[in-house]
C-alpha positions in Angstrom: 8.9 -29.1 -32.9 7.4 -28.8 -29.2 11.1 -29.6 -27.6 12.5 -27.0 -30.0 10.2 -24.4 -29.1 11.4 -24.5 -25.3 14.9 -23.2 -26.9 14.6 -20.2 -28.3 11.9 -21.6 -30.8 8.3 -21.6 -31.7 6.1 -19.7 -29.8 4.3 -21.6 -27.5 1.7 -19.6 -25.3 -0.5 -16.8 -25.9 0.8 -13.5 -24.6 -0.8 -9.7 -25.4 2.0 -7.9 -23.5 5.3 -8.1 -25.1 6.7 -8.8 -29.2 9.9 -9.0 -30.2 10.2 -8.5 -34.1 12.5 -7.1 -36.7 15.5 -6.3 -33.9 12.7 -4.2 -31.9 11.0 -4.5 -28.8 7.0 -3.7 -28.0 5.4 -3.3 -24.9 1.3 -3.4 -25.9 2.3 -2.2 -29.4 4.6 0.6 -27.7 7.9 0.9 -28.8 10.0 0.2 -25.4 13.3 2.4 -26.5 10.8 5.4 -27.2 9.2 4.6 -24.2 12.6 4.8 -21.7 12.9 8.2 -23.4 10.3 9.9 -21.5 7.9 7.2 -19.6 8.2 6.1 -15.9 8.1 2.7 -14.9 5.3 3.2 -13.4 3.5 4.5 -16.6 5.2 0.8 -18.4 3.4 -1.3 -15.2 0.0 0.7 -16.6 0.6 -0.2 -19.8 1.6 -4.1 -19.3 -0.9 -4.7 -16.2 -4.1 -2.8 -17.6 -3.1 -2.2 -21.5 -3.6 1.4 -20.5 -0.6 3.7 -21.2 -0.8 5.5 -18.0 0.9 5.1 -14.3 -0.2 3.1 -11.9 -0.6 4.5 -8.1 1.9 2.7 -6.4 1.4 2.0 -2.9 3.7 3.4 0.1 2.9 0.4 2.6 4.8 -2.6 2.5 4.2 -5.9 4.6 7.9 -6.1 5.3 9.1 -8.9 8.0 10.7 -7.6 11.4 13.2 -9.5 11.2 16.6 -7.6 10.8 18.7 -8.3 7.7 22.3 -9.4 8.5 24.7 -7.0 7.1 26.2 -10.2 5.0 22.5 -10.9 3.3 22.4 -9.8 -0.6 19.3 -6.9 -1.0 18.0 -10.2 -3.7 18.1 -12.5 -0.3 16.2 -9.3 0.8 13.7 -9.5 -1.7 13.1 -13.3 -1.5 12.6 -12.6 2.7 10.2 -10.1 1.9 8.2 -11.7 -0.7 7.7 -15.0 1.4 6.8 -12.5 4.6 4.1 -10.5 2.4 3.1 -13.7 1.1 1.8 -15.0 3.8 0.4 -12.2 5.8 -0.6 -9.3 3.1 -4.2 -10.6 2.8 -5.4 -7.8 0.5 -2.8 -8.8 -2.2 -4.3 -12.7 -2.1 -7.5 -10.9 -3.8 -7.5 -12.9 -7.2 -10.6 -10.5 -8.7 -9.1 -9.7 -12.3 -10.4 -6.0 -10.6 -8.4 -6.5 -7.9 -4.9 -7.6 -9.7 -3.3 -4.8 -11.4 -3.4 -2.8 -7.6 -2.3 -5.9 -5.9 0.7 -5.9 -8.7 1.5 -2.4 -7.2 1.6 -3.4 -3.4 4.1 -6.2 -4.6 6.5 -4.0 -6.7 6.1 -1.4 -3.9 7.7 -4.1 -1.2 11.0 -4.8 -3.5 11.5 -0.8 -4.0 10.7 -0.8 0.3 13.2 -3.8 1.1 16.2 -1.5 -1.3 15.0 1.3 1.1 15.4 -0.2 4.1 18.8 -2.4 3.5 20.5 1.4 2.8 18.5 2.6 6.3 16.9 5.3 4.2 12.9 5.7 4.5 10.2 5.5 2.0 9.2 8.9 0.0 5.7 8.1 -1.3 5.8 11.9 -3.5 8.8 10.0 -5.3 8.4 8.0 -8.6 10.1 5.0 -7.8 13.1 5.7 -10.0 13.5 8.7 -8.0 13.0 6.3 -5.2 15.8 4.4 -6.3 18.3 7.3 -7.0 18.1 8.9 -3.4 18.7 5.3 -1.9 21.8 5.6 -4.2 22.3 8.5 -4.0 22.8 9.2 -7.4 22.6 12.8 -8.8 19.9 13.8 -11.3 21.3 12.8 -14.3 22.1 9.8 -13.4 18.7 9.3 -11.8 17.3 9.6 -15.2 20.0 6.7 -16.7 18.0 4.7 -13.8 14.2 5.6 -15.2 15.3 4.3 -18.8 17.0 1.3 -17.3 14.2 0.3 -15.8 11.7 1.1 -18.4 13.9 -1.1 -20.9 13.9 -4.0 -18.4 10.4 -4.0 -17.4 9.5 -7.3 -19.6 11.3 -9.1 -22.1 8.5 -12.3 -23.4 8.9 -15.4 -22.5 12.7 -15.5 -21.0 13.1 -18.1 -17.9 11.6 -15.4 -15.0 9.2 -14.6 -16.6 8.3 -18.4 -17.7 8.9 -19.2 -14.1 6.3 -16.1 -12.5 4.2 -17.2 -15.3 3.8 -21.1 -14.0 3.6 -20.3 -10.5 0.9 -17.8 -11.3 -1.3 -20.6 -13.2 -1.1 -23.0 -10.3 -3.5 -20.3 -8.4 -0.5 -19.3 -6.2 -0.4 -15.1 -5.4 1.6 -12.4 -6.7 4.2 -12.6 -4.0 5.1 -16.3 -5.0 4.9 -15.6 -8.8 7.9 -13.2 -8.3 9.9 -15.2 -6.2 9.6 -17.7 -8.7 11.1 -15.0 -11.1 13.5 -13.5 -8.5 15.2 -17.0 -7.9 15.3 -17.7 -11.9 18.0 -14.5 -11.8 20.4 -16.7 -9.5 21.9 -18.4 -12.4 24.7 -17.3 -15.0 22.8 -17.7 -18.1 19.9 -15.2 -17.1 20.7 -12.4 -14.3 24.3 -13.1 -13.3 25.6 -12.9 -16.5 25.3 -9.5 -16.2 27.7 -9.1 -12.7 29.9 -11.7 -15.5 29.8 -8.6 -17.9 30.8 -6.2 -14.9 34.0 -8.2 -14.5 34.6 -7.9 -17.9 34.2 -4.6 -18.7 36.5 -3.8 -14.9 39.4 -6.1 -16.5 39.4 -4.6 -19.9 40.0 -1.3 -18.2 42.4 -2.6 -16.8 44.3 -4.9 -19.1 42.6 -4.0 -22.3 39.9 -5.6 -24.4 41.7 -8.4 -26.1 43.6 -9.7 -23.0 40.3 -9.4 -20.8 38.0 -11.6 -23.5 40.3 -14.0 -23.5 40.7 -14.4 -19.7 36.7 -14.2 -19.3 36.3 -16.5 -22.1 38.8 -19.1 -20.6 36.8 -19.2 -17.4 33.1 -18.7 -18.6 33.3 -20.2 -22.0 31.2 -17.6 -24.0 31.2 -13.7 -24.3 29.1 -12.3 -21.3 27.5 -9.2 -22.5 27.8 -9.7 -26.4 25.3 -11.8 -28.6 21.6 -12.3 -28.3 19.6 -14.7 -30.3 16.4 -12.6 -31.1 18.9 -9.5 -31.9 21.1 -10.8 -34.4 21.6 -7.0 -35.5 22.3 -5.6 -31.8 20.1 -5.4 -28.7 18.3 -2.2 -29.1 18.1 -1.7 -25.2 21.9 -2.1 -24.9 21.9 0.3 -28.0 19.5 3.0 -26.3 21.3 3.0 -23.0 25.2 2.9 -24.7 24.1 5.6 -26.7 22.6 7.6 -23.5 26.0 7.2 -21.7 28.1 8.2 -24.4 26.3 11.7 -24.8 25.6 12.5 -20.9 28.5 10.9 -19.4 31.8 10.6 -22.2 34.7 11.3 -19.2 33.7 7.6 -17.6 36.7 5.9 -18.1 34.9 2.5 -18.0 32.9 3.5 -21.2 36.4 3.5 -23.2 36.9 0.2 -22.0 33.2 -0.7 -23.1 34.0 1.3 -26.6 37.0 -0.9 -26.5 35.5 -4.2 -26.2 32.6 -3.7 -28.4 35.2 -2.6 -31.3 37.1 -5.7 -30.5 34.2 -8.4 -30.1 32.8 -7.2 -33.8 35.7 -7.5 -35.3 36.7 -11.0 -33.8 33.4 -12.6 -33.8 30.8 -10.3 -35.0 28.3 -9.7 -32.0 26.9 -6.9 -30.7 26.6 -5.7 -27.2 23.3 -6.8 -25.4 21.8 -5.7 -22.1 24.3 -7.1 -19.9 27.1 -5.2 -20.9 24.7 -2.3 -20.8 23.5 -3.0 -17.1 27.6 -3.3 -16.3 28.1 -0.1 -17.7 25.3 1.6 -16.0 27.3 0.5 -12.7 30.5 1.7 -13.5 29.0 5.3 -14.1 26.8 5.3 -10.7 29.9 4.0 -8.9 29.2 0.5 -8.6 28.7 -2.3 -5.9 28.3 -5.0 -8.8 25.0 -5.9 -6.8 23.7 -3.0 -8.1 23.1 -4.7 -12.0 21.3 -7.7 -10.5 19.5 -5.3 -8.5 17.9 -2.9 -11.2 17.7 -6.2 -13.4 15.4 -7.4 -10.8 13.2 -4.4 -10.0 12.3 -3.5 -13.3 12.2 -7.0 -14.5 9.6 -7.3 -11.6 6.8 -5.3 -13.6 7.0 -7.9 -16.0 6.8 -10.8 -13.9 3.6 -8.9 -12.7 2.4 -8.5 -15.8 2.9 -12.2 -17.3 1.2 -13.6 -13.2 -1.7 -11.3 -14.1 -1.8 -12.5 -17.7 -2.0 -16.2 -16.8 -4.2 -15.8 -13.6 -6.6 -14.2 -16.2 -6.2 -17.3 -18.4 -6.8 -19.8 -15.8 -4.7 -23.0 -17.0 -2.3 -24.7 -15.3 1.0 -24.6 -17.4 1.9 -28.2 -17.1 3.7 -29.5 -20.6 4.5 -33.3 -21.1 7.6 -34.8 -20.6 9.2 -37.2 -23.9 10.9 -39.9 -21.6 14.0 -41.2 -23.1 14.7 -43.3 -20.0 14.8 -47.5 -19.4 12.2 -49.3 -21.2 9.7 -50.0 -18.0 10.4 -54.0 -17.4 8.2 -56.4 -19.5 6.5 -53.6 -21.8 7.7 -53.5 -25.6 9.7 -50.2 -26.7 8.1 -48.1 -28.9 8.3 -49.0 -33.0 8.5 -52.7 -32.4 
């Protein structure tokens, strides 16, 4: 039962920030697809840090390192720079007064929205929300600054995936904010969590160019499952792909890549029965602002972020050390009797 429960089975810690039931998702008790339909992520790092539904003031200074990025350096290589930098040297945010938590939650989103900022060589705008923030280093144009502000919003926490499992451990060994979200931040480096969606971006580029069934099958010979399609708690359909699909298809019909998405969706049910999930979403999102492919990872990360915060504040405030048992299956140690005999 306990080695199930670390794949996708029992719950096995406490959490008050979000539930994932009946194909929905809840932030606090909030519905998080109402939510992205007029909240700020700001007003969802209120709700997840302090239970209240309101925004939190999100500092302008950021303790970022001097060093110069190289121009080869990913904006997440950025981000890891930053939060080791800050880490070390931002001695307010090392304040681990439950008080003191949810602001020093802020100063650390603040730095990842600052390190974006200053890789594109444009400077902070403290009168800006931060997905406004985010839009004017893209330079994206209103509309598509709002796709950004749902986006976020929908990725702001999502229970107990492996970031958030990862922020949550480092936070109980008493280790700061800064280190609980690198922790989270290097958890997206792998295929099965944040790449997957820069997988999906390949996919959904290929099908508009080949066409849906040609593309899966190229995809699938290489990665060996359907990036962007199927997701274990949604058997029904990820209802923040859902929200965000939907969003495009109204606003932004004359994409060409959301044929190609239209496409591939129509063929995956069909074939295999799943439904789109948040990577394909995240790909999609790219494809309208214009891409690089960096950019899924990116807004994965920055959004995801909140909820990192939320689940480092969570377990500070719980004050155990995460530190499950291991079942050896290993060599018998020499002269002791195996178990059962």
């Amino acid at each position: 039962m306990v080695r199930g429960a670390l794949t996708w089975g029992a719950p096995v810690l406490e959490s008050a920030l979000t539930l994932i039931t009946d194909g929905r998702l809840y932030y606090r008790g909030h519905d998080a697809v109402s939510l992205a339909e007029s909240r700020t992520l700001e007003d969802v790092a209120g709700l997840l840090w302090t239970g209240t539904l309101r925004p939190i003031p999100v500092p302008l200074r950021a303790h970022l390192a001097l060093t110069p990025l190289r121009a080869e350096d990913s904006v997440l290589e950025g981000f890891a720079h930053a939060l080791i930098h800050a880490g070390a040297r931002d001695l307010q945010a090392r304040d681990a007064r439950p008080e003191a938590l949810p602001a020093n939650a802020a100063r650390v989103l603040s730095l990842l929205f600052a390190v974006n900022e200053r890789v594109h060589g444009i400077p902070a705008a403290p009168d800006l929300t931060l997905h406004e923030r985010l839009g004017r280093t893209w330079g994206t144009s209103p509309l598509q600054t709002d796709l950004l502000r749902r986006a976020l919003v929908l990725l702001a926490d999502h229970e107990l995936n492996v970031s958030s499992f990862t922020a949550r451990c480092v936070a109980s060994s008493g280790a700061g904010m800064h280190h609980a979200v690198l922790g989270g931040v290097c958890a997206l480096q792998g295929v099965r969590h944040g790449l997957s969606t820069e997988l999906a971006y390949e996919l959904l580029e290929l099908a508009a160019q080949q066409g849906a069934a040609r593309a899966l099958s190229s995809v699938m010979r290489r990665a060996r499952y359907l990036p962007g399609f199927g997701h274990v708690l949604y058997p029904e359909g990820d209802p923040r792909a859902r929200a965000l699909l939907e969003f495009m298809t109204s606003t932004c019909p004359d994409v060409p890549a959301l044929s190609a998405a239209q496409a591939l969706c129509e063929e995956v049910r069909r074939e295999v029965g799943e439904h789109p999930n948040i990577d394909l979403a995240l790909a999609l999102v790219v494809s309208v602002l214009g891409g690089p492919i960096e950019r899924g990872l990116i807004l994965f990360a920055l959004g995801r972020t909140v909820g990192w915060l939320g689940h480092a504040i969570e377990s500070s405030a719980q004050g155990r050390l995460i530190r499950p048992r291991a079942k050896y299956v290993g060599p018998v140690p020499i002269g002791k009797t195996p178990p059962g005999e």
